[in-house]
Every structure is written in C-alpha cells, then in structure tokens.
C-alpha positions in Angstrom: -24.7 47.9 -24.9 -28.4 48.7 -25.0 -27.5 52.2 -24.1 -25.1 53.0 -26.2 -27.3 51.3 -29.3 -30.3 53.3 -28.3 -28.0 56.4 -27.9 -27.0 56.1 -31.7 -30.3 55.4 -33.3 -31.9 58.5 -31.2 -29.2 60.8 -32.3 -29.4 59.6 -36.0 -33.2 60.0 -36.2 -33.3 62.9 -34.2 -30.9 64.6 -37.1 -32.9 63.6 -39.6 -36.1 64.9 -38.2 -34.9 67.8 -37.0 -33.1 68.5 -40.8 -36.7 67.7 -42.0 -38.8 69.6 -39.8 -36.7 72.3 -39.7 -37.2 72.7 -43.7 -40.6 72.1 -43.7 -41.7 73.9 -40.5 -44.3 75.6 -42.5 -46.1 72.6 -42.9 -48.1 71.5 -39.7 -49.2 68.1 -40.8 -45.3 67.0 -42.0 -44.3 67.8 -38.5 -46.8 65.6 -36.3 -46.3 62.9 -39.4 -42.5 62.5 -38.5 -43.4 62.6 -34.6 -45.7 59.7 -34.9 -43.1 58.1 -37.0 -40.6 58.8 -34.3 -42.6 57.4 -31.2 -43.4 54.3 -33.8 -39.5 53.6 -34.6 -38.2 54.1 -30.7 -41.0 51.5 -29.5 -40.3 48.8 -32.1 -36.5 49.7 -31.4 -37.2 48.9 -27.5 -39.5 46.2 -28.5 -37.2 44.4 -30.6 -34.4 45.8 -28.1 -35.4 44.4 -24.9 -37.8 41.5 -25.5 -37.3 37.9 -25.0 -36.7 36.4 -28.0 -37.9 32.9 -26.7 -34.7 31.8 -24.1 -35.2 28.2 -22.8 -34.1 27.8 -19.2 -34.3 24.0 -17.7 -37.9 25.6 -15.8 -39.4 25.5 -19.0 -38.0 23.3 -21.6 -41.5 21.2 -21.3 -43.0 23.8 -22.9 -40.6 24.2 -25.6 -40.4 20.6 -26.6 -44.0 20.5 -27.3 -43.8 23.7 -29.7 -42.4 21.6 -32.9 -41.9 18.1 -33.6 -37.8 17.2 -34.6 -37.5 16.7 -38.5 -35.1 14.6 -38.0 -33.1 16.1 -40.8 -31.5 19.0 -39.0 -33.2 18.5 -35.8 -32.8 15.1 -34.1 -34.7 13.8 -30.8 -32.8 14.2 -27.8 -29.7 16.5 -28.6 -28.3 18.2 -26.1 -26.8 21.0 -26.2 -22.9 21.3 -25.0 -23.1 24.7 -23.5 -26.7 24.8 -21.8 -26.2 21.2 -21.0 -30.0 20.4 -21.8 -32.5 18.6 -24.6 -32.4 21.0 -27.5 -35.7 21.4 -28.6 -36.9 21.2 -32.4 -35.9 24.5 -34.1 -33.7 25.8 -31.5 -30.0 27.0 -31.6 -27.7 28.0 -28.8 -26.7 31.7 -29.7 -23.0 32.5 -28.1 -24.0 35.9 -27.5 -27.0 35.7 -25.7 -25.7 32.8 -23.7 -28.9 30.6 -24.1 -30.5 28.3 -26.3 -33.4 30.7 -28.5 -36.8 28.9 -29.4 -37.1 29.0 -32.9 -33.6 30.8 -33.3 -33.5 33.3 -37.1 -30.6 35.0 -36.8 -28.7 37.3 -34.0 -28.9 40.8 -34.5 -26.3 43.2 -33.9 -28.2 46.3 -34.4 -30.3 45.0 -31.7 -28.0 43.6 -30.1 -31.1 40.7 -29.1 -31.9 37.4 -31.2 -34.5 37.1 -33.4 -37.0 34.3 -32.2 -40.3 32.7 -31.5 -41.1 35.1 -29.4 -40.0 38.4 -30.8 -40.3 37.5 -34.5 -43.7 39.7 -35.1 -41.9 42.3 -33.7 -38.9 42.3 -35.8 -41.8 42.6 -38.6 -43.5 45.1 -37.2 -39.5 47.1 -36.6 -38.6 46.7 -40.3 -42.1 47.8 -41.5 -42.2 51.0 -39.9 -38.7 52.0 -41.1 -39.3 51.0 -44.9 -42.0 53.9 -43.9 -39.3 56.2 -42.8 -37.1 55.9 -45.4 -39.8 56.3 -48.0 -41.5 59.0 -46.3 -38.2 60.4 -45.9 -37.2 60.0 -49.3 -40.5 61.6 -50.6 -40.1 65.0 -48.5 -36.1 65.2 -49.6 -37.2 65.6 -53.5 -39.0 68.4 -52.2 -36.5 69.7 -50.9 -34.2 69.4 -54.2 -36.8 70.8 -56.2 -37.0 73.4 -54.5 -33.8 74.5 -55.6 -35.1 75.6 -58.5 -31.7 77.2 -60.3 -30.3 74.0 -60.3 -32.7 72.5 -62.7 -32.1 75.7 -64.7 -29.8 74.4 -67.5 -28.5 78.3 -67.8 -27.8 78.2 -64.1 -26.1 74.8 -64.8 -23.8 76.5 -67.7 -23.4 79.8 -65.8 -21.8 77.2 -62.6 -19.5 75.5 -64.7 -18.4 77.8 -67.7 -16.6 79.5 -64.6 -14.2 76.9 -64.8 -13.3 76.7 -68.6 -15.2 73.3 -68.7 -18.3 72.7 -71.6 -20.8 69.6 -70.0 -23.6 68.8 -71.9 -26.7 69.1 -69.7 -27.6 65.9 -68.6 -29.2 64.0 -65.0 -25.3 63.2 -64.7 -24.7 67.2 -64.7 -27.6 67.4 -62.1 -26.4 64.8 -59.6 -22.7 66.7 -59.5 -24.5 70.1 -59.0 -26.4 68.8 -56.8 -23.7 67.1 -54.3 -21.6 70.7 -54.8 -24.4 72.4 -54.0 -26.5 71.1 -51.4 -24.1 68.0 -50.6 -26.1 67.3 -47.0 -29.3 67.3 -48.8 -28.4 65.4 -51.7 -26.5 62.8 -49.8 -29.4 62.4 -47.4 -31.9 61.5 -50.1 -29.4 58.9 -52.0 -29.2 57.4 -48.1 -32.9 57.4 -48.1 -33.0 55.8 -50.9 -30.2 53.4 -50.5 -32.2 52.0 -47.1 -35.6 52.0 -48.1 -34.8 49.3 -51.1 -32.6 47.3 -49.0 -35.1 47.7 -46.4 -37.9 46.7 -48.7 -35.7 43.2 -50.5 -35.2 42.4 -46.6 -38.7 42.9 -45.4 -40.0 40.6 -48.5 -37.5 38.0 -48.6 -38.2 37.2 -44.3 -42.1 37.5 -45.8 -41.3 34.9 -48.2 -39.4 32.6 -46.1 -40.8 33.1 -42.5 -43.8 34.0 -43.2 -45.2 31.7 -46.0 -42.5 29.1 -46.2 -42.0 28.7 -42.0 -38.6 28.8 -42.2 -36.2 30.9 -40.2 -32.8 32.0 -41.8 -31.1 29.3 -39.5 -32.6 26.7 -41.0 -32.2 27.8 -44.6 -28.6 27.4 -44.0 -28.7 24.6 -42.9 -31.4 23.0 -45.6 -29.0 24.8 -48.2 -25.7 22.7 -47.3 -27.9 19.5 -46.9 -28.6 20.0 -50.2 -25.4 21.2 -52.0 -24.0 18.1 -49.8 -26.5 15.2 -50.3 -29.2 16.8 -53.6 -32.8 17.3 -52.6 -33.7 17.9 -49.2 -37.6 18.0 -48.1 -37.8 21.9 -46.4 -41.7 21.7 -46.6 -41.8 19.7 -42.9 -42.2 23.2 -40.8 -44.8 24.8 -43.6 -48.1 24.8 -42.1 -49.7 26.2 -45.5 -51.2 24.1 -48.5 -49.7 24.7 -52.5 -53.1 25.7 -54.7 -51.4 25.9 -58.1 -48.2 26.4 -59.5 -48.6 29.7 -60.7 -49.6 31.5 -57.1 -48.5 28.4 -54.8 -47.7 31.1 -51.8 -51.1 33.0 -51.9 -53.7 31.1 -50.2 -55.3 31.5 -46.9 -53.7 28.3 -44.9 -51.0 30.3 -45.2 -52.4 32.5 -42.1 -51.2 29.5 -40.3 -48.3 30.3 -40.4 -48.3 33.7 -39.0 -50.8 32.5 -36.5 -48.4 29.9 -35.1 -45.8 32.4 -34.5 -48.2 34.6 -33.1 -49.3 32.1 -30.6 -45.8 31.8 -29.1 -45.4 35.2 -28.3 -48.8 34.2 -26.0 
C-alpha cells in the first residue's frame, strides 16, 4: 500500500513541477525553489509514511502507562482492550487498521495510510506545513502564469472571442474566469486546485494548532468529550492541557503553552 501511495503522490508532484518549471525555466531561482520543496514534501511523506506512530506491544506497555494519568472520564484504570488483549493505557485507542493499540491515538490517515500518534504527531505538523507552502508557492507562480496571457485581460480580445458567436457579455471577472478555463483550461484549473488546497490546508493546519497543540487534545478525544457532552452537559476537557489561561481575551497565547508541544516532543524521544 505504501508503494502504490508513494507512487501517486510522486507522479502528482512531479506533474506539477514539471508544468511549473517547464514555464518558468528562465528563471534559475524558481527551479531549485520547487526542488527544495520537492525533497521537503517526499521526506515528510516517508516520515509520516513509515514511522511509528507510538504502537504498544505487551514489551512495553510499562512505559506507556506512565505517559498519562486516566481521566477517568473517557479513560478508566485498567481497561483492556478486546483485540490486543492488554491494559489500555490513558489516551490510547486500538486502530483496526493498523492492528495495534496507538499511544495517544488522533486519527488514522488514509493518505498515509499510518496513524497519527504520540510518536509521529510533530511530523504530521511538520507534513502539512510544508504543503500549505506548496500550494501557496504554487498558487503564487500560476497567477504568473495567467497574467501572462496578456490578451485575455484585453477587454477587446474578450469581445473579439465572443462576438464570434453572436453572444454580447458585459466585461466582468465572470467573463475572465470562462475565457480563462477555454483558454488555458490546464492552467486555470491548476491555480483554482492550488488554491482550493492551500485554504483547506491552512483551516486544517490551525484547527490541529488549536486543539493539539494549545488545547492537548487529539481529534479522538474531541469526539468523544463532544458526545459526553451533548449526552450528560458540561464535561471538564481541560484534564490533558498542560498550559495556564492568562486572560480571557488571549487565553491560548502564553508561554506554558510550550508545554504542550514539549510533551509531545518528548515521546517521539
């Protein structure tokens, strides 16, 4: 499966390069940009890919029992689980896929086809960081490459396109955008791709910021806090946070929330 995923990502950023560099081969400094970006994205792929995400075998359970206390809310002291047969420890989850009990268990992904856990979280960070670079580097060099059709920003051009056809458009971004995908329809459909990722990319990357990062919660456990609570009211999701509120109006800003991200550095260790 790792073959085939690392197969499709190559060929897709290998298209997109090449359609970049080949456009821009004028340009030295574009060209060993979009390498480094290259070598970048494949090692966070692989890293992501390939790493353990925190699998607890029987040999080492010890260790994982000490890394959080149980909450007792949605973690309870000595659970087993039914497939591993062993003591769950606090934060853990039993993913069907991976056929093991993950340490600090976010979510599964199938793009990586790995879990994200304790042990693999930073670089799940690191992964997502360097493709909201992509796609907005990407997405900055593809307007170039629009503008540089410079007849189709010609409103005459525009009206000499379409009065071929009998039709009257008043010139407008609309009338652009249809050119535009007539036109150039790789190009164009590229940069709205681009686009597309980089903001979805972006929400992602700050909403696991927000949550993971400042809050200490993995996506697992959010799910879980949020039934609690549409099931029984208020629920106390503060028991994982390592940080400190300062004031209501920047509670997440302050430097105990390093603590955080230093705990979770400290198990990939």
């Amino acid at each position: 499966m790792h073959t085939y995923l690392f197969t499709s990502y190559f060929t897709l950023f290998s298209f997109v390069a090449h359609f970049i560099l080949d456009q821009y081969y004028r340009i030295p400094y574009i060209r060993f940009f979009c390498i480094f970006l290259f070598i970048f994205g494949i090692t966070s792929f692989f890293l992501c890919s390939l790493s353990d995400p925190g699998k607890i075998s029987l040999n080492g359970l010890d260790k994982h029992l000490e890394y959080y206390s149980y909450d007792e809310i949605i973690f309870y002291t000595n659970t087993k689980c039914k497939t591993c047969n062993i003591i769950k420890p606090a934060r853990s989850k039993h993913c069907s896929y991976c056929s093991s009990c993950i340490s600090r268990y976010d979510h599964h992904c199938f793009l990586l086809n790995n879990c994200i856990g304790g042990y693999n979280n930073m670089y799940y960070l690191v992964f997502l960081h360097i493709h909201i670079i992509i796609t907005f580097y990407s997405t900055y060099i593809i307007q170039f490459l629009l503008l540089s059709f410079q007849n189709t920003f010609s409103s005459s051009s525009l009206y000499i396109s379409i009065s071929i056809f009998l039709l009257i458009i008043p010139f407008s971004y609309l009338t652009i955008v249809n050119y535009l995908f007539y036109k150039c329809s790789g190009t164009f459909s590229l940069f709205v791709i681009s686009i597309f990722s980089f903001f979805c990319l972006f929400f992602y990357f700050l909403h696991i910021i927000y949550f993971s990062l400042f809050n200490n919660i993995t996506q697992n456990e959010l799910t879980k806090y949020r039934k609690l609570e549409n099931n029984s009211g208020q629920i106390n999701t503060e028991f994982y946070n390592k940080g400190d509120h300062l004031t209501y109006n920047f509670p997440y800003f302050t430097f105990s929330r390093l603590h955080n991200l230093f705990h979770i550095f400290n198990l990939m260790l």
